[in-house]
C-alpha positions in Angstrom: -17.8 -16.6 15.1 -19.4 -13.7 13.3 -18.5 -11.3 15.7 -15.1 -12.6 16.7 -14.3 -11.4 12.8 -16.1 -8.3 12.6 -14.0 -7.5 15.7 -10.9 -6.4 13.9 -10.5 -4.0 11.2 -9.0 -5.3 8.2 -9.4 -2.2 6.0 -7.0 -0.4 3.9 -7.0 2.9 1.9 -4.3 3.2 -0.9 -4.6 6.6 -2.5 -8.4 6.2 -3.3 -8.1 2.2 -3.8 -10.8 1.7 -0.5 -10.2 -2.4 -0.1 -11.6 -4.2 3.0 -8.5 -6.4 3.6 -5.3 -6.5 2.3 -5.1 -9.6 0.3 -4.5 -8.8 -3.1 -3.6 -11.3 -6.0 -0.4 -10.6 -7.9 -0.4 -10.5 -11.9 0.2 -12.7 -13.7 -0.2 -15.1 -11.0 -4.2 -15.1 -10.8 -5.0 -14.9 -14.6 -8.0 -12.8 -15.2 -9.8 -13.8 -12.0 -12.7 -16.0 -13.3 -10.1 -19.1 -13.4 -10.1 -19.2 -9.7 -14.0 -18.8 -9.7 -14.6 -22.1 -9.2 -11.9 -22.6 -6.2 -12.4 -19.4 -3.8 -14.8 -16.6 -3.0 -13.7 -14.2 -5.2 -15.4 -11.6 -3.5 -13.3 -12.7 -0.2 -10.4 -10.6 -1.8 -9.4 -7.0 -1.0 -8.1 -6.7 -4.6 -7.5 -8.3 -7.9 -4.8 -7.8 -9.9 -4.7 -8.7 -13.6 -2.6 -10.4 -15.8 -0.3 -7.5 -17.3 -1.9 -6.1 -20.4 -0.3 -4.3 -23.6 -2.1 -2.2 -26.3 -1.5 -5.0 -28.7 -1.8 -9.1 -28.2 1.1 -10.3 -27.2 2.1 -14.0 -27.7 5.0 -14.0 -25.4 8.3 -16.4 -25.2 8.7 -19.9 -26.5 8.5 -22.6 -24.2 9.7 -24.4 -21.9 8.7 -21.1 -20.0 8.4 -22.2 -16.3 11.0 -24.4 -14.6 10.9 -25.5 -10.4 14.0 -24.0 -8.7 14.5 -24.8 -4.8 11.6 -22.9 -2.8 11.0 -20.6 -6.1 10.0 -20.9 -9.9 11.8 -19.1 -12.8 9.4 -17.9 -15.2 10.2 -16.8 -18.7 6.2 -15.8 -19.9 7.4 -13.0 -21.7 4.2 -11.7 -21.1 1.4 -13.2 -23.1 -1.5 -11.7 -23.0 -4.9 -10.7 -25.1 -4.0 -7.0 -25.3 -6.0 -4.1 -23.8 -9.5 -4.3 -26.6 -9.8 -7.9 -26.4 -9.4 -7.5 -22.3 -12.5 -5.1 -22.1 -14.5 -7.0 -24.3 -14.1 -10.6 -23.1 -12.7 -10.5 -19.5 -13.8 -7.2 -17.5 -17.4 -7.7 -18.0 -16.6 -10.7 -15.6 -14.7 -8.3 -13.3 -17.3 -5.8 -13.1 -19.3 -8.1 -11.0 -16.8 -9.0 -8.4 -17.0 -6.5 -5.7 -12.9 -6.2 -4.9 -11.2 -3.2 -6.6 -9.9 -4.3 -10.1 -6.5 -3.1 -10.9 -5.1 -3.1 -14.3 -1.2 -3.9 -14.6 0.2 -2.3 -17.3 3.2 -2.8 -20.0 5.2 -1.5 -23.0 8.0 -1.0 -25.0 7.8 2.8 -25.0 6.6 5.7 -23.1 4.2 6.8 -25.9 2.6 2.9 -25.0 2.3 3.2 -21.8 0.6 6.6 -22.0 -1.9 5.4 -25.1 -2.7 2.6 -22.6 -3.3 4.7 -19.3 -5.4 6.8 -21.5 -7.1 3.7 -23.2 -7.7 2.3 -19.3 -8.7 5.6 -18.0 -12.0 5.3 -20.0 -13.3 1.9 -18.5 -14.8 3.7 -14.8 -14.8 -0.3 -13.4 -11.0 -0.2 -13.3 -10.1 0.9 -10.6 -6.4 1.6 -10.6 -3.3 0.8 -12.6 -0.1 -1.0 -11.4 2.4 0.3 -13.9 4.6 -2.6 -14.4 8.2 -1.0 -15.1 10.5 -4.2 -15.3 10.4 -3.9 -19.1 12.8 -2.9 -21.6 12.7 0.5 -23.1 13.2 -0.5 -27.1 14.2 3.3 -28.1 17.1 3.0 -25.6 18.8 -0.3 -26.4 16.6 -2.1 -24.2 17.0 -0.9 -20.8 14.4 -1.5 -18.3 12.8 1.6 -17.0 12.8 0.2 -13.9 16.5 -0.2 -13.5 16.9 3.8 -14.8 15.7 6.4 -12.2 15.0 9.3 -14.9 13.2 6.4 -17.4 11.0 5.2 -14.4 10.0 8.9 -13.6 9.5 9.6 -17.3 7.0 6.5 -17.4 5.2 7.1 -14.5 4.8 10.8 -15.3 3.0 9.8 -18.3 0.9 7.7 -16.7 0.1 9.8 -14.5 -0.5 12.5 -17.0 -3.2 10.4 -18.3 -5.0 8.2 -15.6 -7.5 10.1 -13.8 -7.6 6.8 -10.8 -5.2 4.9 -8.6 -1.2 4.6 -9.8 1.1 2.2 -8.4 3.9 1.6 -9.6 5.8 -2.4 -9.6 9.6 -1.6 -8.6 12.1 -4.5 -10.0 14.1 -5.5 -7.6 17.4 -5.6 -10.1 19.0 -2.4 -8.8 21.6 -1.2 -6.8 19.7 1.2 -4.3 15.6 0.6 -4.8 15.2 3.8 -2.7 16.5 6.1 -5.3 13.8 4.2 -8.3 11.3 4.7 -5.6 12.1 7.8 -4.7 11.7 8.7 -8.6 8.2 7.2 -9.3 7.2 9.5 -6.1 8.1 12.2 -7.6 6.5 11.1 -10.9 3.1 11.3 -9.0 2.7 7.6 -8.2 0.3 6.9 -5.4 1.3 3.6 -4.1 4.2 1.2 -4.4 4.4 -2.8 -5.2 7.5 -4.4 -4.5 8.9 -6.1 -5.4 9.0 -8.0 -9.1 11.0 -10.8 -9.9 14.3 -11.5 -9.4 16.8 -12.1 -12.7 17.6 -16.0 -12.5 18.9 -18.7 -14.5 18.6 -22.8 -13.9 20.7 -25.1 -16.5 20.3 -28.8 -17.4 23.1 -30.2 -16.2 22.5 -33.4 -19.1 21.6 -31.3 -22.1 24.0 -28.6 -20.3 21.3 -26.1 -21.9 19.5 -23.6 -20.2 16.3 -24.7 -18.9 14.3 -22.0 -20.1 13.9 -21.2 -23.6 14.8 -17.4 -22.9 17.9 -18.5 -21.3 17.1 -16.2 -17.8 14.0 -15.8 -16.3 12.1 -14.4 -13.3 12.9 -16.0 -9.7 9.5 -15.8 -7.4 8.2 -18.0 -4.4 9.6 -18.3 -1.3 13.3 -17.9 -2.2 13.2 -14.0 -2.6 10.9 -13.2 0.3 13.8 -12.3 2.5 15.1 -9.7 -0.3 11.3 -8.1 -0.7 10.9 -7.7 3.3 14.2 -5.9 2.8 13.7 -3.7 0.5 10.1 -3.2 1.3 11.6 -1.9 5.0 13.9 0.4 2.8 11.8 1.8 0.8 9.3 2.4 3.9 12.1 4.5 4.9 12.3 7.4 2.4 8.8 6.6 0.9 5.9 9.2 1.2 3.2 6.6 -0.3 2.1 3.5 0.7 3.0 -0.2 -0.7 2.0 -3.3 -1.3 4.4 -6.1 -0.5 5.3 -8.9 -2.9 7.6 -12.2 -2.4 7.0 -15.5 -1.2 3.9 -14.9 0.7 2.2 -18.1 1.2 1.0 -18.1 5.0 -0.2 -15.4 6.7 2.9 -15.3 8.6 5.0 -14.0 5.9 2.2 -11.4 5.1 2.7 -9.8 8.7 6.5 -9.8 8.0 5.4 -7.2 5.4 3.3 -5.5 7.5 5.9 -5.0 10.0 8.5 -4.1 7.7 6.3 -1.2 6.4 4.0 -2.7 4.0 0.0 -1.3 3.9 -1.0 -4.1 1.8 0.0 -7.8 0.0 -0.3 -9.4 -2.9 0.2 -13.6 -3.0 1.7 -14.8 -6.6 3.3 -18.0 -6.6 1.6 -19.5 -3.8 -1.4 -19.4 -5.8 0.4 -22.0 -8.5 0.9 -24.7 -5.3 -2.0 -23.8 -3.5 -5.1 -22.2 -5.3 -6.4 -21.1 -1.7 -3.8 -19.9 -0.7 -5.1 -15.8 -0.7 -8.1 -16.6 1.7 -5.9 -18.9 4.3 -3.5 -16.1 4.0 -6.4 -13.9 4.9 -8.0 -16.2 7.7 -4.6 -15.9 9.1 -4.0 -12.5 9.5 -7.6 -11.7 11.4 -6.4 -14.8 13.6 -2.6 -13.0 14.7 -4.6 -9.8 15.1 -7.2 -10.7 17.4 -4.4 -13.3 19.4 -2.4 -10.4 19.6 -5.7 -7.9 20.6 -4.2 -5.7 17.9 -8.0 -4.0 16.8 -7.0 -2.6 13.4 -4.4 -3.7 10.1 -3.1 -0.3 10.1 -1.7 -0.3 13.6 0.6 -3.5 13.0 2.2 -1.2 9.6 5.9 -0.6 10.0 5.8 -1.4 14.0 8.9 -2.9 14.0 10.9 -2.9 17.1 14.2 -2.0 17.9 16.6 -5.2 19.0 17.3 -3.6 21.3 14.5 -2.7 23.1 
């Protein structure tokens, strides 16, 4: 068996980010890693993505914060989280042992915040990369996200990128009108890689109460729902895109990861499969070397964007 799996090469390269499969965990999905200790090989995964930090501690939205929709959950976390001192005191020492990449993903409310905590990040050598995490609202302009703005995404990311020395990729939210023109932004900005896509903007109500479900009112839709919208817009953005990306949506078999490899994607990240099945990253990743050596397809990199034409 040992040499039926070395027999393919799962590697990938993402601007500097060297992982040895593609199997990443999305934030806020995974916690800080060590909660899953008990359940997987850590060390199994190409990459590990953290719970999104701030500069401060952030103590998020009120519950009820997480509500079941039809093949998806709406989250409303608003967030929570330790903040950046408290996260390289207590939870990267942990981190530092694994042997997958550690990526930081990364919030704020302003430019000046994001930048203070690129800089802050920058210091700690055992991070490997920031995912810059631009479905937040920008508080000095009326709360737009700087996702949904092409000139406040590029403004971001350049100040990121001003002061990270590693890895950026930048999370794209998938609450536009053209994703190729935000995309085609954060290029620009000097973003090495892409994720895409974040949450969907949902909404469930109790039909008894007739309240919202959520104590935020809206929320963000994940899970198997929007996984046809993400292969989508991952295939668009493969399109104009210079950089590589990471695919995110509904990935819970290793089926739907090769969707995204087909579409264009270099590498995955599982989220909400992790809540309904904690192993869920290493069947995904058992799955993938089994299509590529049914298939006699010898590396990951050759099934990337090979998707055929209907009509040939």
């Amino acid at each position: 068996m040992g040499n039926m799996k070395s027999s393919v090469d799962l590697s990938v390269t993402i601007a500097g980010l060297a992982m040895r499969n593609p199997v990443m965990t999305a934030s806020g999905t995974f916690g800080y890693a060590r909660e899953f200790e008990p359940l997987i090989d850590l060390n199994r995964l190409g990459g590990i993505v953290v719970k999104g930090l701030s500069l401060e501690p952030t103590h998020g939205n009120p519950p009820p914060r997480i509500v079941e929709t039809p093949c998806g959950m709406l989250n409303a976390i608003g967030l929570e989280n330790v903040g950046v001192e408290h996260f390289i005191k207590d939870k990267l020492p942990f981190l530092t042992r694994l042997q997958p990449p550690i990526v930081a993903n990364i919030y704020g409310k302003t430019i000046e915040e994001y930048a203070d905590l690129a800089a802050r990040i920058d210091d700690e050598a055992a991070i490997a990369g920031v995912e810059v995490n631009i479905s937040c609202p920008n508080v000095k302009s009326g709360g737009v996200i700087f996702g949904v703005d092409a000139r406040a995404a590029y403004d971001v990311v350049h100040a990121v990128r001003r002061r990270f020395s590693r890895t950026v990729i930048v999370k794209l939210s998938p609450n536009v009108t053209d994703i190729t023109v935000i995309a085609r932004s954060v290029e620009e900005a000097g973003a090495d890689g892409l994720s895409l896509i974040n949450t969907i903007t949902g909404m469930a109500i109790d039909i008894h109460s007739r309240k919202p479900k959520l104590a935020n009112t809206t929320g963000g839709l994940s899970g198997p729902a929007i996984k046809p919208v993400a292969v989508r817009m991952v295939w668009q953005v493969a399109q104009t895109a210079g950089i590589p990306i990471i695919g995110i949506g509904g990935i819970q078999t290793a089926e739907d990861a090769i969707e995204f490899f087909l579409a264009g994607a270099s590498a995955i990240q599982v989220g909400t499969a992790n809540f309904v099945n904690p192993r869920a990253t290493m069947d995904v990743l058992d799955g993938i070397g089994v299509y590529l050596r049914e298939h006699n397809i010898p590396r990951l990199a050759d099934l990337v964007g090979d998707l055929k034409n209907r009509d040939a």
